[in-house]
C-alpha positions as CSV (number, residue, x, y, z in Angstrom):
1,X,97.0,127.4,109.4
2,X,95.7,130.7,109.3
3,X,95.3,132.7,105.7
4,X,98.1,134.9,106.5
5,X,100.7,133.8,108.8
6,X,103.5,136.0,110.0
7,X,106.9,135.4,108.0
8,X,110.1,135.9,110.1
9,X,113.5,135.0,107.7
10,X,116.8,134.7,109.5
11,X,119.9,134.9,107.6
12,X,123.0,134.0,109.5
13,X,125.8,135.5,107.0
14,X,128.8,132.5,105.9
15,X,127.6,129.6,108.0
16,X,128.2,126.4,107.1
17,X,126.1,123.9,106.9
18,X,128.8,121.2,108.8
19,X,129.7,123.4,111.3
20,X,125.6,122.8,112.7
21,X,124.1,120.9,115.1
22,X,121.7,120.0,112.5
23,X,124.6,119.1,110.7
24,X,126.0,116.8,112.8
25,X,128.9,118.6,114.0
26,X,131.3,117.6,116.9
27,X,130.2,121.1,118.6
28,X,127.2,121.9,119.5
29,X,127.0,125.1,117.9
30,X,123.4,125.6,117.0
31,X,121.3,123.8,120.2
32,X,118.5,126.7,119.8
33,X,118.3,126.4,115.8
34,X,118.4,122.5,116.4
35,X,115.3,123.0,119.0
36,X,113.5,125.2,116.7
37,X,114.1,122.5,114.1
38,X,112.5,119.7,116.7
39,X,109.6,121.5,117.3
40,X,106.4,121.6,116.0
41,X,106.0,121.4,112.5
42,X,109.9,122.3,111.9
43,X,112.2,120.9,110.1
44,X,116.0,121.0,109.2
45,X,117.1,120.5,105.5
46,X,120.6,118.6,105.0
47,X,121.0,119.7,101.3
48,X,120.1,123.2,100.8
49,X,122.1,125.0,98.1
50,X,123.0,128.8,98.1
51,X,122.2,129.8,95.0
52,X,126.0,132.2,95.0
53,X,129.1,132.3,96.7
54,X,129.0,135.5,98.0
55,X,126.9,137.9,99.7
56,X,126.5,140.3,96.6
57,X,124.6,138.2,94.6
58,X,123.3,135.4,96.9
59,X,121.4,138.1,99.2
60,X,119.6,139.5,96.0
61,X,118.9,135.7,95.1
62,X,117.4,135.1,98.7
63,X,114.9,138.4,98.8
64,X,114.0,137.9,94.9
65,X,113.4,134.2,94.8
66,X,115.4,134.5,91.4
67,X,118.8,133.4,90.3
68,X,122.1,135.4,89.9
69,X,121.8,135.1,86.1
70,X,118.3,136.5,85.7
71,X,118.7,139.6,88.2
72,X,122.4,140.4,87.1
73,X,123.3,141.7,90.9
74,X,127.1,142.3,91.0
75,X,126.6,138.9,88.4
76,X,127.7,140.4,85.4
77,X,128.6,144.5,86.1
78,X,127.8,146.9,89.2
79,X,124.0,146.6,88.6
80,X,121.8,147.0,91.4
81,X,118.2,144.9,91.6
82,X,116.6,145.6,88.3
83,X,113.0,146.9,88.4
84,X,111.8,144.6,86.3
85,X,111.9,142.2,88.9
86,X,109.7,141.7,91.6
87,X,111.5,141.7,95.0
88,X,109.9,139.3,98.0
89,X,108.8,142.1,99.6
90,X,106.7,144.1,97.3
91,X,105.0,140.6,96.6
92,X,103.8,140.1,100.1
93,X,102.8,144.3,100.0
94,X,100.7,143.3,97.5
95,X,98.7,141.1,99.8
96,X,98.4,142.8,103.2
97,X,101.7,142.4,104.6
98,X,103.6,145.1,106.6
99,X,107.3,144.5,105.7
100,X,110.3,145.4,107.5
101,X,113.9,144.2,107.2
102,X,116.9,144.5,110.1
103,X,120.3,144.3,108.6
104,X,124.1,143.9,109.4
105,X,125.4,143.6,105.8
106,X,125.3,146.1,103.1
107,X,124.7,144.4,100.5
108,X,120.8,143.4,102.2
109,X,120.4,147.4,101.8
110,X,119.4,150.0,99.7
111,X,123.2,149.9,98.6
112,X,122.0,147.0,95.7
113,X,118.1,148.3,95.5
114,X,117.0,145.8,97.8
115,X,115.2,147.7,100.1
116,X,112.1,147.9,98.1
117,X,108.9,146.9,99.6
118,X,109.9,147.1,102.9
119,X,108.0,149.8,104.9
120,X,111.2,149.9,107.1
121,X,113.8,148.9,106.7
122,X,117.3,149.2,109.1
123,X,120.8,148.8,107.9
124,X,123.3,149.0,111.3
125,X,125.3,152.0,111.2
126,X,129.1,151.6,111.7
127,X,130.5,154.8,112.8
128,X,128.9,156.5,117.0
129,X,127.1,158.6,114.8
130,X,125.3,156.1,112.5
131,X,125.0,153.7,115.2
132,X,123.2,156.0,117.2
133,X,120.8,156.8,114.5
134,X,120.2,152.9,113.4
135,X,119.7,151.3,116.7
136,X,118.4,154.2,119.0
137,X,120.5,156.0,121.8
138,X,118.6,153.6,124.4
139,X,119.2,150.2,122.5
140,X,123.1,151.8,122.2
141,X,123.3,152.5,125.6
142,X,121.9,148.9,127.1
143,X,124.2,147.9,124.7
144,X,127.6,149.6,125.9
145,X,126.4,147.8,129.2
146,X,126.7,145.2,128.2
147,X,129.8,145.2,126.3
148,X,131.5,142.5,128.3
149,X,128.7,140.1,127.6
150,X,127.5,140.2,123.9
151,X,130.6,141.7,122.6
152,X,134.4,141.8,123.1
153,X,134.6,144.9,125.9
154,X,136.4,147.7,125.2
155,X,138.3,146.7,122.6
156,X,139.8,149.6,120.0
157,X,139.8,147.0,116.7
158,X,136.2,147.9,115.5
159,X,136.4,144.5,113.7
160,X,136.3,142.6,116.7
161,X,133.0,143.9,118.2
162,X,129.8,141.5,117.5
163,X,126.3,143.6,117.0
164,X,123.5,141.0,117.0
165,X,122.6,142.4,120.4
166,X,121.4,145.6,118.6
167,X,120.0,143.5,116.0
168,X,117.6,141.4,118.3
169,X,116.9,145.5,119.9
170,X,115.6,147.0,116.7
171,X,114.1,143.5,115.6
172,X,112.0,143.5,119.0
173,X,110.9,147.0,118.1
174,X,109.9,146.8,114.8
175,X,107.6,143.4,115.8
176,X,106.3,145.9,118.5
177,X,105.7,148.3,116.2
178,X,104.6,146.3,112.7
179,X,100.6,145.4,112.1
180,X,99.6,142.0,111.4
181,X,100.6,139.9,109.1
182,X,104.2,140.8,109.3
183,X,107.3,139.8,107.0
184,X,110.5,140.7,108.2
185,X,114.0,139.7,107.2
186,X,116.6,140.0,109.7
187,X,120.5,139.6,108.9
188,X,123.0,138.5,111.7
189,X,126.5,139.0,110.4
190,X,128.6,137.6,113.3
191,X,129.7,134.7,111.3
192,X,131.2,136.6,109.0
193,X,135.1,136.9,109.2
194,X,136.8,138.4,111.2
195,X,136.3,136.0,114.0
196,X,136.2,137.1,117.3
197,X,133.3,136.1,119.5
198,X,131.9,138.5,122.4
199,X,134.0,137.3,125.7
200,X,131.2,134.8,127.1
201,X,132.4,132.7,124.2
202,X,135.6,133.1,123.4
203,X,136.7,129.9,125.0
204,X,133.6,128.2,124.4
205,X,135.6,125.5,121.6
206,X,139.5,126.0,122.8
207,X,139.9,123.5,125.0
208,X,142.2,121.6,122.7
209,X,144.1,124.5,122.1
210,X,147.9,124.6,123.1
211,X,146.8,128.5,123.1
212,X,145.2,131.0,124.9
213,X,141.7,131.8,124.0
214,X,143.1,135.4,123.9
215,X,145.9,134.5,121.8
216,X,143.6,132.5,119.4
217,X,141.1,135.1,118.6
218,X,144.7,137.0,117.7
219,X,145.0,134.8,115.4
220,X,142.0,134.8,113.9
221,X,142.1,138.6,113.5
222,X,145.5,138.1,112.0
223,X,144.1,136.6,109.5
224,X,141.6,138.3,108.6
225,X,143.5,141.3,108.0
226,X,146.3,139.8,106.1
227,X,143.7,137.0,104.3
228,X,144.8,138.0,101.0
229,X,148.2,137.4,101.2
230,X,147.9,134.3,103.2
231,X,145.5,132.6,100.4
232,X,148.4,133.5,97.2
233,X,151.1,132.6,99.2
234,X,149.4,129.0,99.1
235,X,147.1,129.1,102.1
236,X,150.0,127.4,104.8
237,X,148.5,128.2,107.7
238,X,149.3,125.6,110.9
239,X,147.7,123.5,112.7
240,X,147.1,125.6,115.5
241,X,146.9,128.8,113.1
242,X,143.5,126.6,111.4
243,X,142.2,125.4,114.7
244,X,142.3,129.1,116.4
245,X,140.3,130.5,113.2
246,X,137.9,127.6,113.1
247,X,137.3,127.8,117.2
248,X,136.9,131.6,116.9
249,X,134.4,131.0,113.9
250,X,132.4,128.3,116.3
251,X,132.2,130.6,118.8
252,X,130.8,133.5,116.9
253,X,128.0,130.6,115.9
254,X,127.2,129.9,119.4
255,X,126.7,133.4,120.4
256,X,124.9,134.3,116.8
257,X,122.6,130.7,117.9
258,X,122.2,132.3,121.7
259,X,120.6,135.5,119.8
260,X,118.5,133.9,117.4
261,X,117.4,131.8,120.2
262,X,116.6,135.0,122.4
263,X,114.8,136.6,119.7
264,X,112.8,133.4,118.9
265,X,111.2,133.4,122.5
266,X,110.5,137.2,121.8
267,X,108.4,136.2,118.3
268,X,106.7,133.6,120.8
269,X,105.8,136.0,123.2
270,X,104.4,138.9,120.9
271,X,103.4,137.1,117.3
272,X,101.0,135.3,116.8
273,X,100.9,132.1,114.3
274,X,104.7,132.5,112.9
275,X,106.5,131.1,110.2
276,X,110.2,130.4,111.0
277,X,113.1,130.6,108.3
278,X,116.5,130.4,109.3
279,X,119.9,129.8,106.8
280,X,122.6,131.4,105.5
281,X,123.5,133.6,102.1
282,X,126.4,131.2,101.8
283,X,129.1,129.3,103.5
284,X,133.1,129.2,104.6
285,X,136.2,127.8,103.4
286,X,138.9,126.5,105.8
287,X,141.5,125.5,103.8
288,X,139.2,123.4,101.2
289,X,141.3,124.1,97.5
290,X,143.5,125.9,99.8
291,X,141.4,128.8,100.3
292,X,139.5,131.1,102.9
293,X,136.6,132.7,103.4
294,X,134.6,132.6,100.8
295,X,136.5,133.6,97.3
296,X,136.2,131.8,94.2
297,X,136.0,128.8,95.2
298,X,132.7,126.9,94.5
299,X,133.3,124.0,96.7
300,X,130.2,122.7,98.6
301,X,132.0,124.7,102.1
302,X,130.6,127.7,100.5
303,X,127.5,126.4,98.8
304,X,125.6,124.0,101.3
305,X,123.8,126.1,104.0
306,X,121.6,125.5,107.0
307,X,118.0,125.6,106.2
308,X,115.4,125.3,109.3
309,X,111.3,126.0,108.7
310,X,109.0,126.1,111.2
311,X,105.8,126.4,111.0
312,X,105.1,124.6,107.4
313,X,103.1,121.5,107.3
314,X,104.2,118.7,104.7
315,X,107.6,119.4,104.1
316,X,110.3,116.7,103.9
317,X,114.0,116.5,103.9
318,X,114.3,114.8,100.4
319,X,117.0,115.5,97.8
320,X,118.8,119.6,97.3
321,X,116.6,122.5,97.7
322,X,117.4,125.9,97.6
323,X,116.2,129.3,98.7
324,X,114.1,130.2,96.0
325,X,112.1,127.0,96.7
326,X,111.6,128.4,100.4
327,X,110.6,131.7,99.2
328,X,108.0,130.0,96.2
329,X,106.6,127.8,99.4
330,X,106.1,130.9,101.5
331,X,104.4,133.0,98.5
332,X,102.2,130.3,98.2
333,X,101.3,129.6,101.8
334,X,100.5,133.5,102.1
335,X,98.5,133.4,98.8
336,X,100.6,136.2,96.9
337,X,101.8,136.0,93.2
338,X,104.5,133.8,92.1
339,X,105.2,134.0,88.7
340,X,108.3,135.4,88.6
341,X,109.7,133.1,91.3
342,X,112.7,130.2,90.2
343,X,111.8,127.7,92.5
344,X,109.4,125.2,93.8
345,X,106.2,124.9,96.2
346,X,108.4,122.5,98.5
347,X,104.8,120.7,99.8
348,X,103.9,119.2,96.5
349,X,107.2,119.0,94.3
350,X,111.0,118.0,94.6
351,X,114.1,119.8,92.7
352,X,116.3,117.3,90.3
353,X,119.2,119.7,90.5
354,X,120.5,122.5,92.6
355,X,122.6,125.8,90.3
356,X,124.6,127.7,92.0
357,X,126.5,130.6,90.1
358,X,130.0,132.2,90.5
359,X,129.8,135.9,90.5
360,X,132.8,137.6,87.4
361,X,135.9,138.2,90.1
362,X,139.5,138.8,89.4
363,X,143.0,137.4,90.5
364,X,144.9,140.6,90.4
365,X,144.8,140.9,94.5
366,X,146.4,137.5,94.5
367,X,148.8,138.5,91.7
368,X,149.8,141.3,93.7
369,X,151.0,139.1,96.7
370,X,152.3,136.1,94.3
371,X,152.9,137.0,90.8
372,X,153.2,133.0,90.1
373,X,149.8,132.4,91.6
374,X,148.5,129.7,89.5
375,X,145.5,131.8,87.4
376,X,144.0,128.2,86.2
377,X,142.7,127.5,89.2
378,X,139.8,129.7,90.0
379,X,137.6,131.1,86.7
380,X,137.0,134.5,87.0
381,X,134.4,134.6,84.7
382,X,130.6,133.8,85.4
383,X,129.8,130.2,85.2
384,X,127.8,127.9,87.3
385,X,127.5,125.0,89.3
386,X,124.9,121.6,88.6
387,X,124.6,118.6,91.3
388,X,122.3,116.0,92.7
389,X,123.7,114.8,95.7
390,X,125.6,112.2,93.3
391,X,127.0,114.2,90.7
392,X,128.4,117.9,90.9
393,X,129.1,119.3,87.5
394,X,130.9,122.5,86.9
395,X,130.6,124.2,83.9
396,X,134.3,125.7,83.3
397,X,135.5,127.4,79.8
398,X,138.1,124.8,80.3
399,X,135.8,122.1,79.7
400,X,133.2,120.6,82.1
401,X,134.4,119.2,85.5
402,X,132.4,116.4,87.4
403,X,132.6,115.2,91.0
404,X,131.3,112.0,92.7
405,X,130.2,113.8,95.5
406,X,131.5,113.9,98.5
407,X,134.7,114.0,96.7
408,X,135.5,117.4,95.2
409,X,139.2,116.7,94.2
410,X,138.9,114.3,91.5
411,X,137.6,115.4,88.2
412,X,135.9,111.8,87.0
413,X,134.2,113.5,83.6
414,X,136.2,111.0,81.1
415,X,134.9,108.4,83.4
416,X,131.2,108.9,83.5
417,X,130.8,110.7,79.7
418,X,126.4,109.5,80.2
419,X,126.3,112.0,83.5
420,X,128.0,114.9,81.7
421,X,125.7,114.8,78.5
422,X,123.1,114.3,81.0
423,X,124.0,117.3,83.4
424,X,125.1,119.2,80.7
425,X,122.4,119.2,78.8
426,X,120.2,120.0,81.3
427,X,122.2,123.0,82.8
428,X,122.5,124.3,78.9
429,X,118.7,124.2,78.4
430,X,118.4,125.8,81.3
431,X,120.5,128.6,81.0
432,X,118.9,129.6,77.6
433,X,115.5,129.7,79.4
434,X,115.3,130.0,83.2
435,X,119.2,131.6,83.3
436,X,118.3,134.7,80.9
437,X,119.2,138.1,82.7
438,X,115.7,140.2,83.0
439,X,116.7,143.9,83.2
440,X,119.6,145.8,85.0
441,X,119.2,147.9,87.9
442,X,120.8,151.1,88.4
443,X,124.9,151.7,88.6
444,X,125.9,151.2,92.3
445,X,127.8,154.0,93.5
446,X,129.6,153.5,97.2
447,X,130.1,156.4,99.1
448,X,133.5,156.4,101.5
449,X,131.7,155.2,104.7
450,X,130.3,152.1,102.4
451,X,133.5,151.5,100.9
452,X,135.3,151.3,104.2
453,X,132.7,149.1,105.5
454,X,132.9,146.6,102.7
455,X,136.2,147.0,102.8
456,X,136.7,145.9,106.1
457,X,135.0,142.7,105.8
458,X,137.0,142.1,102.7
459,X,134.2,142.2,100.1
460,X,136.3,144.9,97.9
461,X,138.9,142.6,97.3
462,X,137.8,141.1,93.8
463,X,134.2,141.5,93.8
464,X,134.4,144.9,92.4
């Protein structure tokens, strides 16, 4: 391997790690991720770990290398990155790498400081105006084109349109444009809710439907707008109601796995030696502790992501890993400091335990809906999440809660006291040391264009 390869990371916003190929799923959702995975030196991880539950503090976690707890994004107030900290990109500055990031989400922006050390970096407008200034009137215009094939046609609900098209156009140019070595960080957010996949796809999984595929991407977008209410009135969505959303989120997986497949021959074609990172900030919920999306539920839906490197020699699919451990390995590989990184060179060592950490959120959007909404069920406080692949311990102010994984129902801590001293103890000591907040960034102030579009994919409705 060369001193310096290029570094290409691919984050595919609230995929699930079961609803992969490399995950064994029924559909074939992901067949270019899977072959990327099969090639040479690739290789798919079953148990990778977000390190949050949302794309708020995950995202920072991801481009930092660091844990919610120690870079307090949206963890404990409206802090932005904090300066004190490092982010991945000013590391790999440091050592000859031109940096650019592509985004479709917000929060992988300048919104939470995160677009420090990039020498470009592109956040997707929203509005004509924006759009046309982010992606370029030609990439708009091939785009429009195209409408019928990598988005939903002319369709007036701006919720339903898919933009990963534009991302792979402005992806292509900066990789045109960027000297060698190059670290870039793209952000697909097409699996992100609300469902509806460009018209190629949209009845790519409905065959057992009793439904149009028209009728069930309805649905889905029903939902979406009206999530709230549907998750404190109990979540009673029907059988076809849960299949329609769940075919409509499989869809918008193909067509996400058709891009990142496209832009994958592209890297071939113009890059050089390449590493290849491709996961997700965090997961989905359909239905699991009857909930959606991804809101305050810490089930294993939300926390276990896809992870697929290429391009890495001695790595093994052994035991939970997490994205700090990916970023620590790449630092390493491209010879660039790592001192300020939580996780481990995944060639020479294995993790015991994988943390995840629940963001501070509150129930008063439920409350609204359902004033008898049952508040013990969800903390909203910080607190975080311990497991092993045997064992998942939670660490609730209502005393800790332990799983025999895969079941997440049945709290079995009475049973198995030696594993809760065990895991506690552990997750205590670590807290005092590795889980100790470094510095706080600067307030976060949203302007209305930022509001509406965080609004719209339903971050603003307990996050902040």
């Amino acid at each position: 391997m060369i001193a310096k390869p290029n570094i290409i990371w691919l984050t595919l916003d609230s995929l699930r790690q079961d609803h992969t190929t490399m995950g064994s799923y029924d559909r074939e959702t992901t067949p270019n991720i899977q072959s990327i995975a099969d090639g040479s030196d690739g290789i798919a991880f079953s148990s990778c770990f977000s390190h949050s539950r949302a794309s708020a503090t995950s995202i920072p976690s991801i481009l930092s290398g660091t844990y919610p707890s120690r870079h307090g994004t949206y963890y404990a107030d409206r802090s932005g990155f904090p300066d004190e900290l490092p982010l991945v990109a000013e590391l790999l500055q440091d050592v000859g790498y031109h940096t650019a990031a592509v985004s479709n989400n917000a929060y992988a922006s300048e919104l939470t400081g995160l677009e420090r050390g990039f020498d470009d970096f592109t956040l997707l407008g929203t509005t004509p105006f924006d759009l046309l200034k982010s992606a370029g009137v030609r990439s708009v215009a091939k785009y429009i084109a195209n409408i019928r094939r990598h988005s939903v046609g002319f369709e007036t609900d701006l919720h339903a349109h898919s933009a990963a098209y534009l991302v792979n156009e402005v992806t292509e140019r900066r990789i045109r444009s960027a000297s060698e070595p190059v670290f870039l960080y793209v952000h697909y957010n097409e699996t992100h809710r609300g469902f509806y996949p460009p018209l190629p796809y949209l009845d790519r999984f409905t065959d057992g439907l009793d439904i149009s595929p028209r009728e069930a991407a309805s649905i889905a977008m029903d939902i979406h707008h009206n999530l709230v209410e549907i998750v404190a009135n109990g979540c009673e969505l029907s059988e076809t109601e849960l299949a329609a959303l769940e075919a409509m989120y499989d869809g918008e997986i193909a067509y996400t796995d058709d891009r990142v497949g496209a832009l994958y021959e592209t890297i071939q074609t113009l890059l050089g030696e390449t590493i290849i990172v491709i996961t997700a900030d965090h997961g989905e919920l359909f239905g699991e502790e009857s909930m959606l999306a991804h809101k305050y539920s810490m089930h294993n839906a939300v926390l276990n992501v896809p992870m697929v490197v290429q391009g890495i020699e001695g790595l093994t699919d052994e035991g939970p890993i997490q994205h700090s451990d990916v970023i620590r390995t790449l630092l390493e590989v491209a010879g660039a400091r790592t001192e300020t990184i939580q996780g481990v060179d995944l060639r020479e060592e294995q993790r015991e335990f994988a943390i995840s950490q629940s963001p501070p959120g509150t129930l008063d959007p439920l409350l609204e809906h359902n004033a008898s909404y049952d508040k013990t069920k969800f903390p909203t406080e910080p607190y975080s999440v311990c497991q092993n692949g045997q064992f998942k311990y939670i660490d609730r102010s209502d005393g800790p809660h332990l799983y025999r994984l895969p079941d997440e129902t049945t709290n079995v801590a009475s049973e198995h006291p030696d594993a809760v001293e065990q895991i506690g103890d552990f997750l205590s000591y670590w807290l005092e040391t590795e889980g100790e907040r470094i510095g706080s960034g600067q307030e976060i102030t949203l302007d209305g264009k930022t509001q509406s579009r965080l609004a719209d994919l339903g971050y603003l409705d307990h996050e902040m």
